[in-house]
C-alpha atoms as one frame of an Amber mdcrd trajectory, in Angstrom:
protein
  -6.179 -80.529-134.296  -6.212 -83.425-136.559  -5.788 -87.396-134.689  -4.200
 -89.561-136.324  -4.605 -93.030-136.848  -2.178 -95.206-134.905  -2.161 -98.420
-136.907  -1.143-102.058-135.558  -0.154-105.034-137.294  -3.751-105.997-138.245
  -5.274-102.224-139.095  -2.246-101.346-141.556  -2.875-100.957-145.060  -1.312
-104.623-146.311   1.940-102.838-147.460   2.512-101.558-143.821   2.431-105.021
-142.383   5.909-105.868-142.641   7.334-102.702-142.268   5.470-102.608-138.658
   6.881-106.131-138.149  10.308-104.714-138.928   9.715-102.147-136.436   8.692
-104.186-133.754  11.596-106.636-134.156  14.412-103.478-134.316  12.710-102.061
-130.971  10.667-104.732-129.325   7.745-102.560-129.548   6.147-100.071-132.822
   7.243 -96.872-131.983   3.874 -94.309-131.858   5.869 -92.276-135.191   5.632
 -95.936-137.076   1.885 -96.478-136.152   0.778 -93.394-137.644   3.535 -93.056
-140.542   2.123 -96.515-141.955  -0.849 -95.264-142.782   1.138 -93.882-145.377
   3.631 -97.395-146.494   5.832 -95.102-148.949   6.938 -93.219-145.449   7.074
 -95.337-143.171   9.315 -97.312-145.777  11.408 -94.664-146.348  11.620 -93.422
-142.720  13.109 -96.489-142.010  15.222 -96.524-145.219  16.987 -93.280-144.302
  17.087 -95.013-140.495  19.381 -97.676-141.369  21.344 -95.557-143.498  22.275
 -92.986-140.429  22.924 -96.305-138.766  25.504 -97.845-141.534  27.325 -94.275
-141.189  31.068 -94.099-139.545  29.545 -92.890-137.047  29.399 -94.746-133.299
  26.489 -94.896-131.243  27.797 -91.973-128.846  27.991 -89.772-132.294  25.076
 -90.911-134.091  23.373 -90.270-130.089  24.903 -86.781-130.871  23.454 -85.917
-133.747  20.026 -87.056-133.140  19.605 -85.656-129.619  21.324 -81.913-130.824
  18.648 -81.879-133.218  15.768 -83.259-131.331  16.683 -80.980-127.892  17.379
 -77.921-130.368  13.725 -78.524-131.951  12.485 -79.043-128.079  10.813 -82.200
-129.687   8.665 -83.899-126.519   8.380 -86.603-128.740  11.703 -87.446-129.999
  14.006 -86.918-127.050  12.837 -89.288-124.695  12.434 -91.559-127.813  15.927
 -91.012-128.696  16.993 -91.564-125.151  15.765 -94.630-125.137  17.357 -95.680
-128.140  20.362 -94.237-126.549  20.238 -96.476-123.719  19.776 -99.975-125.947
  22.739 -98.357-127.678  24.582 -98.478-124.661  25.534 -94.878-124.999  26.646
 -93.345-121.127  23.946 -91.525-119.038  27.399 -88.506-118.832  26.612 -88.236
-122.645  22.428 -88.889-122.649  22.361 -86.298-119.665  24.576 -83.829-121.374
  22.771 -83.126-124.514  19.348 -83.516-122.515  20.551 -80.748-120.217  22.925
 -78.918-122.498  26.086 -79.397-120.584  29.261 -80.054-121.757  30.133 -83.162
-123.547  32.826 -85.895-122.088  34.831 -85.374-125.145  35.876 -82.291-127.314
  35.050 -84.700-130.168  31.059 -84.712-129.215  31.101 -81.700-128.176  32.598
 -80.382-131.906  30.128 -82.675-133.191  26.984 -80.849-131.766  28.380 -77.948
-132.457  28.487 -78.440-136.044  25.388 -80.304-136.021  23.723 -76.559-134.436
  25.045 -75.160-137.380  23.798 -77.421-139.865  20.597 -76.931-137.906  20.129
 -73.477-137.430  22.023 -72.676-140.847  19.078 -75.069-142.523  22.676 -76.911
-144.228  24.044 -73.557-145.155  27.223 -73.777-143.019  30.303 -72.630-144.062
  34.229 -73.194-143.804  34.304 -71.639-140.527  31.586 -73.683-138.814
């Protein structure tokens, strides 16, 4: 198994620095994904690029929640969903919606709920969903 460097604000290559800055001032803490994604500044850049795109979307919290957990629990990511829940929670997203895509329970709303749907089928379908779905 290959280890993988988790960098801080002083072992970063120099074009990492400020991304890692940026992380730690959007979560109060670098996230262990950041630390080792900066060895690499072109991803870690672009990770959190695409990041603040998702969160410029029409999307809500409780949606964009959605969408990120569906994938991450569908994946059974280790990782990601108790990463994701604790973005949840600074989101202020419900513990009825955290607990329901953590467990796989219905949704609150038949909104969410068509939302994760869709977001299975995207998944599963690798994008290759059709009118139906």
């Amino acid at each position: 198994m290959t280890d993988f460097t988790l960098h801080d604000k002083n072992s970063a290559p120099e074009e990492s620095k400020p991304l890692l800055e940026n992380s730690q001032k959007a979560f109060g803490m670098i996230p262990g994904l950041h630390a080792v994604m900066a060895d690499a500044p072109t991803v870690l850049d672009g990770y959190q690029k695409l990041h603040e795109l998702v969160l410029n979307t029409s999307f809500d919290n409780d949606e964009t929640t959605v969408v990120w957990q569906t994938i991450n629990v569908e994946h059974a990511c280790h990782y990601c969903v108790p990463a994701h829940t604790g973005i949840a929670k600074s989101m202020k997203v419900s513990d009825d919606i955290i607990n329901a895509l953590r467990d796989e329970t219905p949704l609150p709303s038949d909104k969410l709920e068509a939302l994760r749907t869709f977001t299975l089928a995207v998944v599963r379908k690798r994008g290759e969903v059709n009118s139906e779905d």
